[in-house]
C-alpha positions as a Markdown table, in Angstrom:
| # | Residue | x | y | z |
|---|---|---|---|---|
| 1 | Unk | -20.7 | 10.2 | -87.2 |
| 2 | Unk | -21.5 | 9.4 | -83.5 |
| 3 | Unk | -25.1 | 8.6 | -82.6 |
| 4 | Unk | -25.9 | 11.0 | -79.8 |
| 5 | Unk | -29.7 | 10.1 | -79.1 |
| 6 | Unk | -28.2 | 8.0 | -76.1 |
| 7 | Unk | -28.8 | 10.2 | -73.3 |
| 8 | Unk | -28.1 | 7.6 | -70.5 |
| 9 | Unk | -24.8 | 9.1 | -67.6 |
| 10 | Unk | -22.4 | 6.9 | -67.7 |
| 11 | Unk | -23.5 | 5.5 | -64.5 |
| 12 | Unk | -26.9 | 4.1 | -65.8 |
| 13 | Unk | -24.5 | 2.8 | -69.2 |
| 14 | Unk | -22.5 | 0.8 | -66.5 |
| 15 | Unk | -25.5 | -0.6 | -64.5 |
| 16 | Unk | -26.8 | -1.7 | -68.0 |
| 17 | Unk | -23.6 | -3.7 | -68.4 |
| 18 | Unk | -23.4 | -5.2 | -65.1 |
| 19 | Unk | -27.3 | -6.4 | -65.5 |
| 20 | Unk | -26.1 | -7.9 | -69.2 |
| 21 | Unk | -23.1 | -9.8 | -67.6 |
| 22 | Unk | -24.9 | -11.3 | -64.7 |
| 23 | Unk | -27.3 | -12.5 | -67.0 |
| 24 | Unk | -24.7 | -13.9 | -69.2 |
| 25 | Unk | -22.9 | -15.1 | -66.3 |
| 26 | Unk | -26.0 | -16.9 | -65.4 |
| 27 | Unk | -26.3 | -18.4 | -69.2 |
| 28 | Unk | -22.8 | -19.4 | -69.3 |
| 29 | Unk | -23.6 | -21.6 | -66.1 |
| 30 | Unk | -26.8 | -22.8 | -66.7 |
| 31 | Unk | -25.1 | -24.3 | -70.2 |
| 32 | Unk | -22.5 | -25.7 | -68.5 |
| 33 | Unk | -25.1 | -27.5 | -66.1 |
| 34 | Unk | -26.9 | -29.2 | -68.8 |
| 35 | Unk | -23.4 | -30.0 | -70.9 |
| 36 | Unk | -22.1 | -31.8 | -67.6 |
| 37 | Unk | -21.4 | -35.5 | -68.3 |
| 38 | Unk | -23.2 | -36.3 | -64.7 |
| 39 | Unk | -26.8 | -33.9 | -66.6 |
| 40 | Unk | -26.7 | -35.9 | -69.7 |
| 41 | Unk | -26.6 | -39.3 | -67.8 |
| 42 | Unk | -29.1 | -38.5 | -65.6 |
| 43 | Unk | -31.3 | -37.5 | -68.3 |
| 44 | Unk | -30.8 | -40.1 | -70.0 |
| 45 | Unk | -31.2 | -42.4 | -66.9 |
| 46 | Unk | -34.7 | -40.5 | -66.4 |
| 47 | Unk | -36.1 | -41.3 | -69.8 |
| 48 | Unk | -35.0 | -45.1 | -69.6 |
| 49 | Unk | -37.1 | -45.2 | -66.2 |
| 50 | Unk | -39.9 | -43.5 | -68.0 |
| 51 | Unk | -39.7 | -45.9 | -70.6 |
| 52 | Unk | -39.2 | -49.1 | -68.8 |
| 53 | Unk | -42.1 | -47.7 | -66.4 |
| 54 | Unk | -44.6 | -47.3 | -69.5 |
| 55 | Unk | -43.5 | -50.7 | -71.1 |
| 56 | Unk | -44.1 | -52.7 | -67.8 |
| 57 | Unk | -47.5 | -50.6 | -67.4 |
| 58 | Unk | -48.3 | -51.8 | -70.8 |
| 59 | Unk | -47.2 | -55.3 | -70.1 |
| 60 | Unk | -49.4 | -55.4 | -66.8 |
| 61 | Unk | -52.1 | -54.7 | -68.7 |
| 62 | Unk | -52.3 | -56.8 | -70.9 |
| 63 | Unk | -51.3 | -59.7 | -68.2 |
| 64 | Unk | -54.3 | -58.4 | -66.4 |
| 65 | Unk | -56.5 | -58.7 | -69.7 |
| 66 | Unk | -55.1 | -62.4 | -70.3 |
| 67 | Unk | -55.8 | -63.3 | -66.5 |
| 68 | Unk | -58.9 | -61.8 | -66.4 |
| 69 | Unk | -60.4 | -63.8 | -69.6 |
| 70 | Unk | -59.1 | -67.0 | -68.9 |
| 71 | Unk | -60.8 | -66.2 | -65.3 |
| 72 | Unk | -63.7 | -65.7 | -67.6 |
| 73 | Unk | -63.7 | -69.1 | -68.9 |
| 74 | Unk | -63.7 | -70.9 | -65.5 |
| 75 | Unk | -66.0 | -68.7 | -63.1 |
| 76 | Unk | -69.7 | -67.5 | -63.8 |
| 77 | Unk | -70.4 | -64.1 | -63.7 |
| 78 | Unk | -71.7 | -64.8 | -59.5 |
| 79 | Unk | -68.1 | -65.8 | -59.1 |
| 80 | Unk | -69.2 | -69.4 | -58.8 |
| 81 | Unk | -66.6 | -72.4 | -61.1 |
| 82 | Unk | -68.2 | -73.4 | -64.0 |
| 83 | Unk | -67.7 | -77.5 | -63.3 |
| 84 | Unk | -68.0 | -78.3 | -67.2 |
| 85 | Unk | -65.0 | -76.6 | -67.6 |
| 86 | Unk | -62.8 | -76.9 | -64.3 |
| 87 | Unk | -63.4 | -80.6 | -64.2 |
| 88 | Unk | -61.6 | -81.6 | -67.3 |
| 89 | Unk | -58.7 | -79.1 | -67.2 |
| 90 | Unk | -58.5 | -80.9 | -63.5 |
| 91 | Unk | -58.0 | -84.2 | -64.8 |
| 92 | Unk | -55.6 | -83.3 | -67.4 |
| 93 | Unk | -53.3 | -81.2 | -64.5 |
| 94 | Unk | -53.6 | -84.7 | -62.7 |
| 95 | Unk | -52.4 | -86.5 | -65.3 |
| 96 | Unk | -49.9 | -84.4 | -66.4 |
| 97 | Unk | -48.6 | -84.8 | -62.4 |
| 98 | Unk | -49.1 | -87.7 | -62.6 |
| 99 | Unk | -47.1 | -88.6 | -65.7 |
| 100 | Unk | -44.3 | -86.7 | -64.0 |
| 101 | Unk | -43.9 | -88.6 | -60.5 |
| 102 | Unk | -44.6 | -92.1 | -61.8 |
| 103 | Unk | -42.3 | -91.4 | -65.2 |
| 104 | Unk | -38.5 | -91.7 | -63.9 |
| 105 | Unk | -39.7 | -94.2 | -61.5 |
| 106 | Unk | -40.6 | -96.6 | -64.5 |
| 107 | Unk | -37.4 | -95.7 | -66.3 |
| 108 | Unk | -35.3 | -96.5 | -62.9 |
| 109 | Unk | -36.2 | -100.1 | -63.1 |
């Protein structure tokens, strides 16, 4: 038996199947957008940005934290250098330098 509660014309029944293949139509090709080799790698390019963007966030951060408390350890809270502490890493740079210059030359002669 034929179901006959469809009262549409035959015009409306066609409109109805245009609207339903467009809409296809426009599935089809939005899936054949994101399936195209050139989508996935720039996806894929866009969440190795994102990541390598986060990462080096996080790592400037934490450089930032490092900087800022050895900065701690060698300036007063007025901004002013703490001399019990500058003066000996001074001396130690100098000799280090100094060890550097004057240690081929020894070896030379």
């Amino acid at each position: 038996m034929a179901d006959t509660s469809d009262t549409r014309t035959p015009a409306q029944i066609e409109a109805d199947i245009r609207r339903r293949r467009d809409v296809l139509a426009e599935t089809l090709d939005e899936i054949g957008v994101r399936v195209h080799p050139k989508t996935i790698v720039g996806d894929a390019r866009a969440k190795v940005v994102a990541n390598v963007d986060h990462t080096v966030g996080r790592a400037y951060v934490q450089v930032n934290r490092v900087v800022s408390d050895v900065k701690a350890q060698f300036v007063d809270e007025n901004g002013s250098p703490r001399m019990t502490r500058v003066l000996p890493v001074a001396l130690v740079a100098v000799g280090v330098v100094g060890l550097l210059v004057l240690g081929p030359r020894r070896r030379k002669r």
